[in-house]
C-alpha positions in Angstrom: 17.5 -19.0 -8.0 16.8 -15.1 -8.4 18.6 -15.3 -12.0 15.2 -18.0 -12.5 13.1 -16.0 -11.2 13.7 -13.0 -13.2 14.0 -15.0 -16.6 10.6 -16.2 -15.6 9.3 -13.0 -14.5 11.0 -11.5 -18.0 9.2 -14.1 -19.9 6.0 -13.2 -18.9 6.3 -9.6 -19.6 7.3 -10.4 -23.1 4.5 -12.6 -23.5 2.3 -10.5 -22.6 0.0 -12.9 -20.1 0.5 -15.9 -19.0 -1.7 -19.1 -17.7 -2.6 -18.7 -14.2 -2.2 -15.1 -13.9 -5.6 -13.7 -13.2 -6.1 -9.9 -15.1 -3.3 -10.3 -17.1 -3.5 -7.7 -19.9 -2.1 -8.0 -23.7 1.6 -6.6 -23.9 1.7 -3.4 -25.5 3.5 -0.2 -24.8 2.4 1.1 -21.5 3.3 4.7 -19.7 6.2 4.5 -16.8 6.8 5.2 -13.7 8.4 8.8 -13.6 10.5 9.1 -10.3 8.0 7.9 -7.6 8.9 9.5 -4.3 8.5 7.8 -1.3 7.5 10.7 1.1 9.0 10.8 5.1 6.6 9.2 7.4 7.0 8.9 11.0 8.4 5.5 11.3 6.8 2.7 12.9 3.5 4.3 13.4 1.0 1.9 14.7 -2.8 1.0 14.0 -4.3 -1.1 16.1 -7.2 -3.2 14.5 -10.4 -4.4 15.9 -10.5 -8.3 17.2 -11.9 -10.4 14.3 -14.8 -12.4 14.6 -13.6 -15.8 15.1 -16.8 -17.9 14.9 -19.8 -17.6 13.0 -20.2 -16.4 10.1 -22.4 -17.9 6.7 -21.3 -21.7 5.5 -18.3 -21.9 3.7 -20.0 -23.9 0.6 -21.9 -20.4 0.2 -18.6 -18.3 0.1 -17.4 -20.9 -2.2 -19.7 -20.6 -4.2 -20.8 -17.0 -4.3 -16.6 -16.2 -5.0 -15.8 -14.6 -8.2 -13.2 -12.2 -9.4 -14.8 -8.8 -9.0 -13.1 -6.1 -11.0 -15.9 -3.0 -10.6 -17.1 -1.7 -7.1 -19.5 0.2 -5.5 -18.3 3.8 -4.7 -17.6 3.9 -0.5 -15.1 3.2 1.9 -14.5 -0.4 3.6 -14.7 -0.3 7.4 -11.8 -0.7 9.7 -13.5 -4.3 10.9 -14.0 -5.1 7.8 -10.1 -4.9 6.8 -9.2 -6.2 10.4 -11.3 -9.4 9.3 -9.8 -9.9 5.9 -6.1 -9.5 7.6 -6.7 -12.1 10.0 -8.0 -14.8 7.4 -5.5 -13.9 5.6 -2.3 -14.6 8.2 -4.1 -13.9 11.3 -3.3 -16.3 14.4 -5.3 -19.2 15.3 -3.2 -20.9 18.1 -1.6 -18.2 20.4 0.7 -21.3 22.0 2.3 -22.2 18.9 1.2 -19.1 16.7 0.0 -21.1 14.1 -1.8 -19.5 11.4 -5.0 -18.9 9.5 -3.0 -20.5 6.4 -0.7 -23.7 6.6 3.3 -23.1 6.2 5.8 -25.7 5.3 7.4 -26.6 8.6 5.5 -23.4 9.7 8.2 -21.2 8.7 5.8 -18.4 7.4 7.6 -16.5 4.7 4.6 -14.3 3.8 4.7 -10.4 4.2 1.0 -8.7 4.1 0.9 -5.0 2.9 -2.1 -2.9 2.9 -2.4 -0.2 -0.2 -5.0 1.7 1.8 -7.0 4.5 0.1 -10.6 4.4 1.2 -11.1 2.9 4.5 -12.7 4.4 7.6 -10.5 4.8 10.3 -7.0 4.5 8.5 -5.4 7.4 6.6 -4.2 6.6 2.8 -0.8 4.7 2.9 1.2 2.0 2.5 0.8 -0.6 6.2 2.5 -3.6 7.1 0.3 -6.3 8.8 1.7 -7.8 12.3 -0.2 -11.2 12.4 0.6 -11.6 16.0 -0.1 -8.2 17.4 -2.8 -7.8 14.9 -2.2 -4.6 14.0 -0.8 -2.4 11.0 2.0 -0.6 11.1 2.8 2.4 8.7 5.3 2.1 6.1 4.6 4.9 3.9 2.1 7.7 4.0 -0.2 8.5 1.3 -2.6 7.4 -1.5 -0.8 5.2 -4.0 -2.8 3.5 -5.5 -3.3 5.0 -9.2 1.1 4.4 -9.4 0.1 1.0 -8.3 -2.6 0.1 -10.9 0.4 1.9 -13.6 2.7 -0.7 -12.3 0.0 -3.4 -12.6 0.3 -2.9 -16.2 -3.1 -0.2 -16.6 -5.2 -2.4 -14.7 -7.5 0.3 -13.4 -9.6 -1.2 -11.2 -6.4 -1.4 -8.8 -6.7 2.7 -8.4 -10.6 2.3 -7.9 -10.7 -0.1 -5.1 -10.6 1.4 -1.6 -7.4 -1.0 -0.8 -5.6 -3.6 -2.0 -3.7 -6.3 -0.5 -0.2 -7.0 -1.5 1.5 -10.3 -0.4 5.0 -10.9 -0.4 7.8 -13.1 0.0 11.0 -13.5 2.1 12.2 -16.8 0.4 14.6 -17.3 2.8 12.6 -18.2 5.3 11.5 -21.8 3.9 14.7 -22.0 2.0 16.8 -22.4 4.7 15.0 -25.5 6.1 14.2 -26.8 2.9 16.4 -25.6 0.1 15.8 -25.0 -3.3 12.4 -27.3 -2.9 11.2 -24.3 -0.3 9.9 -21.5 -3.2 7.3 -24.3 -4.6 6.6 -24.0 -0.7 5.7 -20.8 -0.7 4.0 -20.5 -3.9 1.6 -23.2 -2.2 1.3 -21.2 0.4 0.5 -17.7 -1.1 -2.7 -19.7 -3.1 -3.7 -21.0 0.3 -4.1 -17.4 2.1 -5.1 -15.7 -1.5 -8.1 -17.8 -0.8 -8.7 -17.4 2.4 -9.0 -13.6 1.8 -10.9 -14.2 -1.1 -13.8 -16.5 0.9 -13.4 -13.6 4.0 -14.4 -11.1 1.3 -17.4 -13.2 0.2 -18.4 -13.6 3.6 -18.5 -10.1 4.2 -20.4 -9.0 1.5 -17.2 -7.8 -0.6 -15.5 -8.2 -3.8 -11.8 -9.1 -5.0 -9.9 -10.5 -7.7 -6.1 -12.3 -7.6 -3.4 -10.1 -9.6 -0.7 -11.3 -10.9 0.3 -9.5 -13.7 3.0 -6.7 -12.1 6.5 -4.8 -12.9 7.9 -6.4 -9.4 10.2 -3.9 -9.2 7.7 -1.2 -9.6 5.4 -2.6 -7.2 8.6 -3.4 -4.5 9.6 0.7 -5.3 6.0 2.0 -4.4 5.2 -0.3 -1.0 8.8 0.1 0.1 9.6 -3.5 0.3 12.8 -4.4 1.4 15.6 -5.8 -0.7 14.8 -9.7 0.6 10.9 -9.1 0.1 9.4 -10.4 -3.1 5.8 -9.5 -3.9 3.5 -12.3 -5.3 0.0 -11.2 -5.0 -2.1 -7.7 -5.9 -5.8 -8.2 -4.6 -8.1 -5.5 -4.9 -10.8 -5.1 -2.0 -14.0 -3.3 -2.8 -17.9 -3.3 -1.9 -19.7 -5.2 -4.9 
């Protein structure tokens, strides 16, 4: 199954973009990654977030229709609330009984990882943060501002480096696998769509902008986040004020 994968992934790269893959750029040759280092943090350093607003809000026919792929946005940082809002639509918990999610999983077996690639928000120092949907917090996997060797690995795509954040979704494919076999990864490409979207109508709601990016060097992207060996990443999405 990983031997598809990467002739798929492989395929892409060689054709330079492929359908579906929002900001997918022309294959040409592109500078490298030279030696990223992954600087000593202290480990398991923990954020804690605001509580999201639950309730409320404007209609969701206005967020769906207002939502568009923003690539340009205003200079300024996003607000601490603002990211704690996005991360709960995004995975956050909406049954504390049964910890069911903001997103529907196949025989809820939730093999999403959310990352933040924070550079600009109020509150949080620049780093790499892993989101715990059930404490609702962030906790710190690598310290610093990444985000210009992320747009590199995202094939140029500069408006990854401009936004204040961006957040990265991965996969453990395991997870659904082992309940549903080889059947579980259309499972969790399902699922990534469903919470891509949910972030994306958050952001409308709160005023913000974001676009779905697809077109990555996995490996790259896995090198500068510190993903582990089991995590696959699936989604780029740039946050930003419009």
């Amino acid at each position: 199954m990983r031997m598809r994968r990467a002739v798929m992934l492989l395929g892409i790269a060689l054709s330079g973009c492929a359908v579906g893959l929002v900001g997918c750029v022309p294959a040409e040759p592109r500078e490298q990654l030279d030696g990223v280092t992954t600087p000593s943090v202290p480990a398991g350093q923990e954020v804690s977030l605001p509580d999201p607003a639950t309730g409320g809000g404007p209609p969701l026919a206005d967020a769906i229709r207002e939502r568009r792929s923003v690539r340009s946005y205003e200079p300024g940082p996003i607000t601490l609330e603002q990211l704690s809002q996005l991360l709960w639509a995004t995975q956050g918990i909406t049954d504390e009984r049964r910890e069911f999610r903001t997103a529907p999983s196949a025989g809820a077996t939730y093999p999403l990882e959310v990352f933040v690639i924070a550079g600009e928000v109020e509150g949080l120092g620049p780093g790499v943060y892993r989101y715990a949907p059930r404490e609702h917090l962030l906790t710190l996997v690598l310290e610093g501002d990444v985000r210009t060797e992320m747009a590199r690995a995202a094939l140029g795509q500069g408006f990854v480096a401009e936004a204040p954040l961006t957040v990265l979704i991965a996969a453990v494919y395991e997870r659904t696998e082992r309940r549903y076999g080889q059947r579980g990864q259309r499972y969790v490409y399902m699922e990534v769509g469903h919470a891509a979207q949910n972030l994306h109508l958050q952001a409308v709601a709160l005023g913000l902008g974001s676009v779905p990016v697809g077109a990555f060097n996995d490996a790259q992207v896995g090198e500068i986040a510190g993903l582990g060996d089991d995590e696959a990443p699936l989604y780029l999405i740039p946050v930003g004020r419009r």
